[in-house]
N, C-alpha and C positions, 0 to 999 in steps of 0.2 A: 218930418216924417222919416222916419228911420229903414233903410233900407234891410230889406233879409236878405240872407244868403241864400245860393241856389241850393240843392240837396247834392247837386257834384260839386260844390265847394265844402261843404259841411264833412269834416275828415274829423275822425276819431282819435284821440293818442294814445299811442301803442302800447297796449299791456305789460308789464311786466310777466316773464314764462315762470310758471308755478314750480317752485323748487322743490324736489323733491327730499326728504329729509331720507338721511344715512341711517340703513339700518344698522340696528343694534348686534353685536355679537353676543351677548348674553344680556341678561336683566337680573342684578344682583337684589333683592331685598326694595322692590320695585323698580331701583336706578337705573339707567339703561346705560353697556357699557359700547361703545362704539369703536375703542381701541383695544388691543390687545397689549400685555406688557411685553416689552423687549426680550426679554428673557424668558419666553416662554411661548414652546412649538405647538401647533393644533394641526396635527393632519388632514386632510380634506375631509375624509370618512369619518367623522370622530363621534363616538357615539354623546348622542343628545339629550339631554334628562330637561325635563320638565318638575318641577318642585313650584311649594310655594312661594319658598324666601329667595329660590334659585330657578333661570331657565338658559342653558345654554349647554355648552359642551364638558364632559367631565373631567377634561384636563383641566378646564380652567376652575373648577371645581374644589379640585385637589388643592392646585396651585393656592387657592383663597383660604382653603383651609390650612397651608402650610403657614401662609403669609399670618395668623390669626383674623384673617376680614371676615370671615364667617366662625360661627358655634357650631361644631357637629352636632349639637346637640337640637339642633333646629333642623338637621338633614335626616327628613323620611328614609333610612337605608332601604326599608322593604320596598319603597317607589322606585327606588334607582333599580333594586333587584329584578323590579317586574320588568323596567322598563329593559335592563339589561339583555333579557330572557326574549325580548323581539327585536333587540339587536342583532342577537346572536343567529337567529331566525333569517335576519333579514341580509347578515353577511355571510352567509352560509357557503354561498358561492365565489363568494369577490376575497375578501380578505382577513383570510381565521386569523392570522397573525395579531393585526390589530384590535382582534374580537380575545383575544388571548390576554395580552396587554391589559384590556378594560377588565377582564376577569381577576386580575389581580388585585387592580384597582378597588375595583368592589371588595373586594374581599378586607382590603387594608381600614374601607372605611367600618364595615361594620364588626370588623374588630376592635376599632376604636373606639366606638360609641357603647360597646356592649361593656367595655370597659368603665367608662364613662360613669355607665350609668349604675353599675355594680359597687354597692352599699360598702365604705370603707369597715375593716373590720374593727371592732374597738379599741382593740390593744397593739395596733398599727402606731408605732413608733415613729417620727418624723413626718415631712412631707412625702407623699406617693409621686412618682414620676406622671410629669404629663402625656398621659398614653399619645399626646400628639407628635412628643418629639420620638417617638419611634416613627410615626407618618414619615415628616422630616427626615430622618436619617436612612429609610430607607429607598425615598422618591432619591436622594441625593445617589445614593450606590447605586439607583435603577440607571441615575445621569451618569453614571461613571463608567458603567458596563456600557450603555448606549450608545456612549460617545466613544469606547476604545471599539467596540464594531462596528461604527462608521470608520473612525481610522484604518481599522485592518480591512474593511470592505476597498476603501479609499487605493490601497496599495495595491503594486501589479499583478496579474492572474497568471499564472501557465494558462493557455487555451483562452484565456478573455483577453487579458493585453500583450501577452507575451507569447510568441508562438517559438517554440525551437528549432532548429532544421540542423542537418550535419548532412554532408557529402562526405563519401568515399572514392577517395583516389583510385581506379580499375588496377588492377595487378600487372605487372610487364613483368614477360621474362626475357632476360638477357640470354644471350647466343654467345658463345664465345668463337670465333673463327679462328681457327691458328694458321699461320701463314705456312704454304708448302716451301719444301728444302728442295732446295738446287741439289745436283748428283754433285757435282763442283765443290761443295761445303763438305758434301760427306767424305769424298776424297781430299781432303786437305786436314779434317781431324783424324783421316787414317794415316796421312802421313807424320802429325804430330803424333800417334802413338806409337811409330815405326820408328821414330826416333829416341822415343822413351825408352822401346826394347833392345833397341841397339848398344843404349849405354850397361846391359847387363854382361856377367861372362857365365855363361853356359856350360856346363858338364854334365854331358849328355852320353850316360853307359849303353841307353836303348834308346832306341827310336820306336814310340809306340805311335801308334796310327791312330789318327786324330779322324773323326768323323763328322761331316757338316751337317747330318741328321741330327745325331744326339748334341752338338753343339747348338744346333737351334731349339730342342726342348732343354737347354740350358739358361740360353736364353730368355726362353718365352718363364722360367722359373723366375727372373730375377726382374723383371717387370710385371706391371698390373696395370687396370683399364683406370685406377683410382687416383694416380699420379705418376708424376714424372723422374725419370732418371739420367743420371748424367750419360753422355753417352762412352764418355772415358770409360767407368766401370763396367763395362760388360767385358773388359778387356784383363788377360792377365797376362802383366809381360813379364814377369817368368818363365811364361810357356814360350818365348821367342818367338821368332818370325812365323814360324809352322802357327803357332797355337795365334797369333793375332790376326794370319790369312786366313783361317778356319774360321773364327768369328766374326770375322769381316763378312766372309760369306756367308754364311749362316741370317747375319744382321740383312744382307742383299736379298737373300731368298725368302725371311719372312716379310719383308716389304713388299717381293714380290706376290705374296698371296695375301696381300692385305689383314698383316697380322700384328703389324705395329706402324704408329705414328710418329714421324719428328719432327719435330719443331725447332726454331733458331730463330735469335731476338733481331743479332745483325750479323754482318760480316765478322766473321772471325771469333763472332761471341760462341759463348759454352753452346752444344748441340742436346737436346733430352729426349729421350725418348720412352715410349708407354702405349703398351697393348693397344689394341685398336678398339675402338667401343666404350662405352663410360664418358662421363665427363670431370678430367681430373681438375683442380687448378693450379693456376700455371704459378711455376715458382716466383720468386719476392723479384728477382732480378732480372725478369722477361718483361719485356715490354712489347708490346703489337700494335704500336703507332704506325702512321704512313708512313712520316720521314724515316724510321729505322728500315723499310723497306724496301724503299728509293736508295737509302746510304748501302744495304747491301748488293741492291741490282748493280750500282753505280762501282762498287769493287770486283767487284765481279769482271762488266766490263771490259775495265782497268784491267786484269790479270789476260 
């Protein structure tokens, strides 16, 4: 007697799970294609024709017709036109661009077919071109413009990838401070011109009167506010001692009314001087360092 199983031992073995078959990207002449060729892009949006020898997208359509795998002559153009015309509808909104594109498209095939089908004439000489390889040579230039505006899309943008910027450095203006004259300096280049006047000889028939007013608008003639002068030259020692004490004063009393400025580089160096007001520049051989200031206090001093 043969024993049964219980119904909880009684196990079933396990199905195999129902594989689902890949769908097709197009359906050529009933074949169904489930690959697309390497060499050839389908945008997501692409417009969809439905025919009877053809169902898939119209790029790959072209593509079949460049390859020779399909007859234009078996492609309904008016189908593709209908169908195009609720494309064109149906991207109305999202993307004319590629609605643009398919417009051409169409337009290439049923130029060709009309061609096609158009009765050679009788006294047509030779063979006629195959209206396909104008298809061909112009999808090929459509690849060539494509791909050189991918390129130049490719490269960098002013305002997308490349932003410019430029700084300017704020303006400074410079000061120039000139350093003040010791009374000390000033008397010590009166005594080098006192010496000057001394090596002259003098022949003197009158004594005219020398005046420290009009000496000082003599003066104030032979300076400006726009630069500097030596301070030798205001001097004429011609005039001897009279005429170099008379400019001396004159030179004391327009300082004293703040009507000229002097300046000195160091001790013992040339002395210049120029109207008060303006901003002249200072000559080639002044310098207005510390140390030339410290070396004149420091003679000074000394003396």
């Amino acid at each position: 007697m043969s024993e049964s199983n219980s119904p909880a031992e009684i196990r079933e073995a396990p199905q195999p799970a129902p594989q689902q078959s890949e769908m097709p990207f197009a359906i050529v002449q009933g074949a169904a294609m489930t690959s697309l060729p390497q060499d050839l892009y389908i945008p997501p949006d692409a417009l969809e024709v439905i025919l009877e020898s053809f169902e898939g997208p119209l790029d790959l359509l072209l593509y079949l017709i460049k390859r020779q795998n399909l007859d234009i002559l078996d492609i309904p153009i008016a189908s593709i036109t209908r169908q195009y015309i609720e494309y064109i509808d149906l991207m109305e909104n999202m993307r004319l661009e590629l609605a643009a594109e398919y417009l051409v498209m169409a337009a290439m095939l049923a130029e060709i077919k009309s061609r096609m089908l158009l009765p050679r004439p009788p006294d047509a000489e030779g063979e006629e071109d195959d209206p396909r390889a104008e298809l061909v040579r112009r999808l090929q230039e459509y690849e060539r413009y494509k791909q050189a505006a991918e390129d130049l899309d490719a490269l960098p943008h002013v305002g997308r990838d490349v932003f410019l910027t430029s700084a300017q450095a704020p303006e400074r203006q410079q000061t120039h401070q000139h350093p003040d004259v010791d009374l000390q300096e000033v008397l010590l280049a009166f005594r080098e011109v006192m010496k000057r006047a001394e090596m002259f000889t003098h022949h003197r028939i009158q004594m005219e009167p020398l005046s420290v007013r009009e000496r000082m608008s003599a003066v104030l003639s032979l300076v400006n506010a726009d630069a500097f002068v030596e301070f030798h030259s205001l001097f004429t020692v011609e005039e001897g001692r009279m005429g170099v004490v008379v400019t001396l004063l004159a030179v004391l009393e327009l300082l004293k009314e703040s009507l000229l400025e002097l300046i000195q580089a160091d001790a013992f160096a040339p002395i210049y001087v120029k109207a008060a007001g303006g901003r002249a520049e200072l000559p080639a051989d002044f310098a207005t360092t510390a140390d030339g200031m410290a070396d004149s206090a420091q003679a000074l001093a000394n003396d």
